[in-house]
C-alpha positions as CSV (number, residue, x, y, z in Angstrom):
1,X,0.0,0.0,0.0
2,X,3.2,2.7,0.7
3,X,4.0,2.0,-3.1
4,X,0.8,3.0,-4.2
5,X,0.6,5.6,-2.0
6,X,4.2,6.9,-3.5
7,X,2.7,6.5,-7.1
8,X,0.0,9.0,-6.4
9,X,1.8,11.5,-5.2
10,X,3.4,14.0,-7.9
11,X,7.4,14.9,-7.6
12,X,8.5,18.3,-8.3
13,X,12.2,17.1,-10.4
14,X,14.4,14.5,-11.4
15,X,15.8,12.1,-8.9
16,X,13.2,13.5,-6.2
17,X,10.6,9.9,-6.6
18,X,13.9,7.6,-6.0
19,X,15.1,9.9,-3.1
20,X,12.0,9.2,-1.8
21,X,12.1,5.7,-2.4
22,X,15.2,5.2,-0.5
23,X,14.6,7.4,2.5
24,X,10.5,6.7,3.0
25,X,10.2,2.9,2.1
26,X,14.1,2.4,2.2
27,X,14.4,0.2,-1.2
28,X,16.7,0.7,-4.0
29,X,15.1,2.3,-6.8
30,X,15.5,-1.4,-9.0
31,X,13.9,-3.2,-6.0
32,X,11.1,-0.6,-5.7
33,X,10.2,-0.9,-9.3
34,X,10.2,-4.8,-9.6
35,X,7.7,-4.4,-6.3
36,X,5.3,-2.0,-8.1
37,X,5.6,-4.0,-11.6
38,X,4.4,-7.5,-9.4
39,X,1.4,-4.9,-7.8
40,X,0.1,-4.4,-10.9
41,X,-0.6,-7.6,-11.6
42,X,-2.3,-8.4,-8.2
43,X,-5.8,-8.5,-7.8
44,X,-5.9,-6.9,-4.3
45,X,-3.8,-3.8,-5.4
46,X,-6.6,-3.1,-7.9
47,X,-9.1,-3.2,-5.4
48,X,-7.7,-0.9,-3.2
49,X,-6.3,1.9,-6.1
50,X,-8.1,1.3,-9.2
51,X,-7.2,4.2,-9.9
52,X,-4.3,4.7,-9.8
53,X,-3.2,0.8,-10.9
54,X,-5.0,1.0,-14.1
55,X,-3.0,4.5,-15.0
56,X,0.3,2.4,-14.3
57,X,-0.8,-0.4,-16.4
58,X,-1.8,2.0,-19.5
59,X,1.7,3.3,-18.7
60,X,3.5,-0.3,-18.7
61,X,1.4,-1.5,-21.8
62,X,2.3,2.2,-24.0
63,X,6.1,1.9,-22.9
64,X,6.3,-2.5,-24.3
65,X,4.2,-1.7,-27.2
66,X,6.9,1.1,-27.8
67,X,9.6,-1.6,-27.5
C-alpha cells in the first residue's frame, strides 16, 4: 500500500521519486520498481487503487508496445 501511495503522489524534479524511495520505504530504486511491476498484476492492489493501478498499467502497456 506505501508504493501506491508513492505513485499517487506528484514529484517536483528528477531524482526526487527515487530519493523518496530510499529514504521513505528504504528500497533501492530497481527493487522498488520490480515491487510496483508485481502490484500491478495483483488483484488486491486493484481493489484498493483502481485508480491509480490501471493508470500504471496503460503506462507499462504504452512503454512495451513502444519496444
Amino acid at each position: 500500500m506505501d508504493i501506491l501511495a508513492l505513485e499517487r503522489r506528484g514529484f517536483p524534479g528528477p531524482g526526487a521519486k527515487e530519493r523518496a524511495v530510499r529514504e521513505e520505504l528504504g528500497l533501492a530504486p530497481v527493487r522498488y520498481y520490480q515491487l510496483l511491476n508485481a502490484l500491478l498484476d495483483d488483484p488486491r492492489a486493484l481493489a484498493h487503487d483502481p485508480v491509480t493501478v490501471n493508470r500504471l498499467r496503460r503506462i507499462r502497456e504504452r512503454r512495451r508496445s513502444e519496444r
